[in-house]
C-alpha positions as CSV (number, residue, x, y, z in Angstrom):
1,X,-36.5,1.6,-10.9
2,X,-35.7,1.4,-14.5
3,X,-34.1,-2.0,-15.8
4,X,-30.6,0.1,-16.4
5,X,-28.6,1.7,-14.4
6,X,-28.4,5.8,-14.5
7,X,-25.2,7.3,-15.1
8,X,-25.1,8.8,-11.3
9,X,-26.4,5.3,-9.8
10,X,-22.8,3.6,-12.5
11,X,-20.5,6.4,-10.9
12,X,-21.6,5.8,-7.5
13,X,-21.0,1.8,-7.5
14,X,-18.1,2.1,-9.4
15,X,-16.4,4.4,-6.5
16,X,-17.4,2.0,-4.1
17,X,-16.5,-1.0,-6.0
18,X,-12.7,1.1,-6.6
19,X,-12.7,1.7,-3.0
20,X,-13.0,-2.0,-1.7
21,X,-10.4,-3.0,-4.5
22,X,-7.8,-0.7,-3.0
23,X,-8.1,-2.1,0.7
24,X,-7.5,-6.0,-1.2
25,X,-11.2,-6.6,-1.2
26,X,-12.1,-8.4,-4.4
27,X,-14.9,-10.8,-3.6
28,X,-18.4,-9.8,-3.3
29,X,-21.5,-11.6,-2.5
30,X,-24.6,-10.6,-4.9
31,X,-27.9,-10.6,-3.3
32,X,-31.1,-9.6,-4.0
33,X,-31.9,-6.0,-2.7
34,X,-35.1,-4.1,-2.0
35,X,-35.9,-2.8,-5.7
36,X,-37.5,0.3,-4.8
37,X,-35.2,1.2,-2.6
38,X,-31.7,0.4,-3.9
39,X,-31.4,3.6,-5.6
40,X,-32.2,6.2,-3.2
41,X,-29.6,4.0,-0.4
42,X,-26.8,4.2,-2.7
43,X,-27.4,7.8,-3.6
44,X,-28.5,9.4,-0.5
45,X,-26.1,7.8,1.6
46,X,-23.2,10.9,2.8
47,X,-20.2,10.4,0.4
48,X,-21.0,6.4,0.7
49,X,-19.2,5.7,3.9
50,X,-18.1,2.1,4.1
51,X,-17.3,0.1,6.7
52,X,-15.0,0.7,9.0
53,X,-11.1,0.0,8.0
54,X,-10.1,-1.9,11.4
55,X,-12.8,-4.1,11.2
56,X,-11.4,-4.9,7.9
57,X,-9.3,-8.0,6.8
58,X,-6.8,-8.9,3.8
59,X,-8.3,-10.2,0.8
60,X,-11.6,-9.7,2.9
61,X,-15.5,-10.5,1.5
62,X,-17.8,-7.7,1.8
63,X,-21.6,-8.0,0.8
64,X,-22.9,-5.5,-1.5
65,X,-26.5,-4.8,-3.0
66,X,-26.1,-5.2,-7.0
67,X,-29.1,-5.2,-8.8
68,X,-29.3,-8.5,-11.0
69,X,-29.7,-6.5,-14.4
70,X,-26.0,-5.4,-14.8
71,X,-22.5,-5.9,-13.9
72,X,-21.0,-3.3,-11.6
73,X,-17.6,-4.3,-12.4
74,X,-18.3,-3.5,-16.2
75,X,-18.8,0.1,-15.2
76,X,-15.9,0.3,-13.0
77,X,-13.3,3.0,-14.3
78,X,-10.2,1.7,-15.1
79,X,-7.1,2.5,-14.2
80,X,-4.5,4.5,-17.0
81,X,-2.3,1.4,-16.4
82,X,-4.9,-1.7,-16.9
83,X,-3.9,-4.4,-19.1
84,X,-0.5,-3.1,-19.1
85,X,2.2,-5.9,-18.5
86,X,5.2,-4.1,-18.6
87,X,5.6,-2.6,-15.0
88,X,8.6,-0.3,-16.3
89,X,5.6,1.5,-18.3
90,X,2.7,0.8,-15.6
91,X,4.9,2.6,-12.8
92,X,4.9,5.2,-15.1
93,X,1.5,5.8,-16.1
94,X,0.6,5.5,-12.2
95,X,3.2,8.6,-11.5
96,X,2.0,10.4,-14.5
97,X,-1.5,9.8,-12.7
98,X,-0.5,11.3,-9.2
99,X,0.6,14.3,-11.0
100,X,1.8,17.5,-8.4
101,X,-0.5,15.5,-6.0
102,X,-2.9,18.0,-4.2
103,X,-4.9,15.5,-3.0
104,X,-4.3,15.8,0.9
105,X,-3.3,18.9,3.1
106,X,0.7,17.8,3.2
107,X,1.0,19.7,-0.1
108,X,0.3,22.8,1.8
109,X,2.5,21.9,5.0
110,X,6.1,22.4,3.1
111,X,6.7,19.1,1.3
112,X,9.1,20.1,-1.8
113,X,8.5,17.2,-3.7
114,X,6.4,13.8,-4.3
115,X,8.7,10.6,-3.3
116,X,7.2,8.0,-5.1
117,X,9.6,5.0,-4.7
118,X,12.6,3.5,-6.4
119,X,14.2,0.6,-7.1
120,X,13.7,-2.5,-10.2
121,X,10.5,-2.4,-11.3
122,X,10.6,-6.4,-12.2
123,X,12.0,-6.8,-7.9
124,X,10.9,-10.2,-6.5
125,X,11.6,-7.8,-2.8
126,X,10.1,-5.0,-1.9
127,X,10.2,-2.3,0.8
128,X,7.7,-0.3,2.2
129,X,8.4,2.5,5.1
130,X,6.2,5.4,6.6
131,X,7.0,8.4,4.4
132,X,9.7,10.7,3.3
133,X,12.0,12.5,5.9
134,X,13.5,15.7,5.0
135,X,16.5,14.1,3.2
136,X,13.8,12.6,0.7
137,X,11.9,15.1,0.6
138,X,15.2,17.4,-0.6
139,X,16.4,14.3,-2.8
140,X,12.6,12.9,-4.6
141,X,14.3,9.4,-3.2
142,X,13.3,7.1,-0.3
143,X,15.3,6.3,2.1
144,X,18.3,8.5,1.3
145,X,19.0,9.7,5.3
146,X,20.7,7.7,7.9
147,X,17.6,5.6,8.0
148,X,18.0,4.6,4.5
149,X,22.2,3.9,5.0
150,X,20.8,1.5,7.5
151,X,18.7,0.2,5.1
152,X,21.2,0.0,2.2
153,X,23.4,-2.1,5.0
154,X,20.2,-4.4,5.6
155,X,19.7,-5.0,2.2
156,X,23.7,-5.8,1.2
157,X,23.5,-8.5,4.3
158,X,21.0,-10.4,2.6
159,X,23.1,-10.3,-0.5
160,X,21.3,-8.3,-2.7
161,X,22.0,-4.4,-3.7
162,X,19.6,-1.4,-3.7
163,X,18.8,-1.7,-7.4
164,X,17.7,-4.8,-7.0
165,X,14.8,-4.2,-4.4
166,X,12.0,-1.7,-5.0
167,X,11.3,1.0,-2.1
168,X,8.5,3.0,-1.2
169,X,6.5,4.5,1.7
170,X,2.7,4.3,2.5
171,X,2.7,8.2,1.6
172,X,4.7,10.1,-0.4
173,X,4.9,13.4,0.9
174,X,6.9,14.8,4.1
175,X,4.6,15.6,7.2
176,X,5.6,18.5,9.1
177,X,8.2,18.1,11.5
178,X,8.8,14.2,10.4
179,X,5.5,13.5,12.4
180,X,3.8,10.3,11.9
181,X,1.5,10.4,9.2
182,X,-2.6,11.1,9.8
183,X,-5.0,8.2,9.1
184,X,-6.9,9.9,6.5
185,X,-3.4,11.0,5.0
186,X,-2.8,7.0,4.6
187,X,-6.0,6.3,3.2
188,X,-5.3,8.9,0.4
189,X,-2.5,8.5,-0.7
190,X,-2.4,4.6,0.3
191,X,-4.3,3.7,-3.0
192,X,-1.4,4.9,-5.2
193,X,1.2,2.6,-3.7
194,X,-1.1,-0.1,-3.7
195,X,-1.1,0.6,-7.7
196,X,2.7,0.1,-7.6
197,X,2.5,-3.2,-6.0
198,X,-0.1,-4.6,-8.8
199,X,2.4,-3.5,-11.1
200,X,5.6,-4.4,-9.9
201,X,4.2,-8.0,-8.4
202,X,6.6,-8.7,-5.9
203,X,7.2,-12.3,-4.4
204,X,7.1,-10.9,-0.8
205,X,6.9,-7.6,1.0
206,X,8.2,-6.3,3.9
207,X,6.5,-3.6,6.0
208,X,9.3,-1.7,7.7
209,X,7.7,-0.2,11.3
210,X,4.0,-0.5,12.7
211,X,2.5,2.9,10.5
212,X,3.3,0.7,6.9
213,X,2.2,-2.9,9.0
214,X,-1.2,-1.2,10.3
215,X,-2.0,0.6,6.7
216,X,-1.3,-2.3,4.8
217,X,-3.0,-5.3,6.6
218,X,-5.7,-2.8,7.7
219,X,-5.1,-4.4,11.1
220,X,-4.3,-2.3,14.6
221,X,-1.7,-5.0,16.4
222,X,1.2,-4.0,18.2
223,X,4.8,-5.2,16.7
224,X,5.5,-8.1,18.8
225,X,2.0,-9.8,17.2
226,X,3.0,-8.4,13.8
227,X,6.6,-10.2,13.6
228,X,8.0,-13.4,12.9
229,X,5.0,-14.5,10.9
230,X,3.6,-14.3,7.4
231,X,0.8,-12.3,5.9
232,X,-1.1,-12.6,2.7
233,X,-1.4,-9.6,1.2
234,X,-3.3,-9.9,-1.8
235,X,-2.1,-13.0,-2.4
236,X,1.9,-11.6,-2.0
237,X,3.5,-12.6,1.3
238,X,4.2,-10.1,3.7
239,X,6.3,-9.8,6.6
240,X,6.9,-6.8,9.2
241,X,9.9,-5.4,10.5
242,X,11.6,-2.5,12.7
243,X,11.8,0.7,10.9
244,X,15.7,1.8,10.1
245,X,15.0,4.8,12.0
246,X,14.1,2.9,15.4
247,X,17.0,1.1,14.6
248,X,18.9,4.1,14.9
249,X,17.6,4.8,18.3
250,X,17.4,1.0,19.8
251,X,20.4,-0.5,18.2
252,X,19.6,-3.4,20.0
253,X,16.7,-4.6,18.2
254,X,19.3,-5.3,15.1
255,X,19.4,-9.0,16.1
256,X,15.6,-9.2,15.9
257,X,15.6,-7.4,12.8
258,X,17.8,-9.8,11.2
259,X,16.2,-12.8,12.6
260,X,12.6,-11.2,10.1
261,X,15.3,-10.8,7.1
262,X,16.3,-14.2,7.5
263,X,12.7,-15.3,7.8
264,X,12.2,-13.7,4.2
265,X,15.4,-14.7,2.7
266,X,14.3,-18.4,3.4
267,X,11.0,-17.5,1.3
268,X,12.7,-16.3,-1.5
269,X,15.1,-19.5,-1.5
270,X,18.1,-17.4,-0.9
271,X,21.5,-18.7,0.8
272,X,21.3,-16.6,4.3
273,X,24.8,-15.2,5.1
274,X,26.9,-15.6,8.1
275,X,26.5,-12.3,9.3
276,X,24.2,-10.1,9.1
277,X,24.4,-6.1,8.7
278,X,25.5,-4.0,12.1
């Protein structure tokens, strides 16, 4: 092999370097790979298929053959909002990015519009759901529907206001019929809201319902192992929840609810109320 990298062989580790990066995998052992052979393994291999996602941890370590002459990550592609500090401006290069996304097969199963999230940009809390319903998908706004009243309530019992959380869902378009999203839907549209988190740096995260927990921490765990606890998620805390909308059909998990708000309010050094939202 030459002592440089060809331009396919530079694509090709950059996509899989990009690729690790968005599931919170930044640490890479370097070890010394089979020279003449390197080249045709990266390039023959189908569409580079990586390891599985379950098998996957946060902030993971994965091993990957570089050759000693070059620094993949000085071929990586960088993102439109790299080096940019301000997330009022990041947010917006990343939704200039996503464009009329096309990217997945919801665009052709109805959705009107891209929801991509709302809330202050500079939020030290934010809140991730599953996707947009059909009120959000009408209104280009998460959480808008009687899930997202519930959620308003939520957020006023801990003593904050809407604008001063951010919101968003794993994906950002409207499955058919309000059905739970598909894996490889997640996975594709996953990367994007993964963007908005570098950018808005939150001091904790909460994953409302199992669908944003699973996505997130890459992990496949049932909600009584997810709650009460803390995550690291890329080195921001994150903590799982009930979704509003299973709220609105088991009112009696409210208590539990409140108990994981209190859990993050205590985090964020915030007084905890009284009462909490009914």
């Amino acid at each position: 092999m030459p002592d440089t990298l060809d331009i396919q062989l530079k694509r090709l580790l950059s996509e899989r370097i990009r690729y690790y990066n968005e599931l919170g995998i930044y640490d890479f052992y370097r070890r010394e790979p089979a020279r003449a052979n390197i080249s045709a393994e990266l390039v023959t291999t189908p569409e580079l298929q990586p390891a599985k996602r379950d098998l996957m941890t946060p902030r993971g370590k994965a091993a990957v053959a570089v050759p000693t002459e070059e620094n993949i990550f000085e071929v990586a592609d960088s993102k439109p909002e790299s080096g940019i500090t301000d997330p009022v401006q990041a947010l917006h290069l990343i939704r200039e990015d996503l464009g009329d996304c096309t990217r997945c097969r919801l665009h052709k199963q109805g959705r009107k519009q891209i929801v991509f999230g709302v809330g202050n940009p500079k939020a030290e809390l934010m809140f991730i759901g599953e996707a947009p319903g059909a009120d959000e998908d009408q209104q280009g706004e998460p959480f808008v529907g009687r899930a997202g009243q519930l959620l308003n309530n939520m957020i006023k019992a801990m003593g904050l206001r809407r604008e001063d959380v951010y919101i968003a869902n794993i994906i950002k378009c409207r499955p058919p019929g309000n059905r739970t999203p598909e894996r490889d839907e997640c996975e594709t549209c996953s990367p994007f809201l993964m963007r908005q988190i570098a950018a808005i740096q939150p001091k904790a995260i909460v994953a409302l319902g199992a669908v944003a927990a699973k996505t997130l921490l890459a992990i496949n765990a049932p909600m009584s192992e997810f709650r009460g606890r803390w995550f690291d998620f890329r080195g921001t805390k994150l903590a799982v929840t009930y979704h509003p909308a299973f709220l609105l059909r088991d009112p009696r998990q409210k208590k539990e609810t409140w108990k994981d708000l209190q859990m993050v309010m205590k985090e964020l050094g915030m007084a905890i109320p009284a009462k909490g939202a009914e």
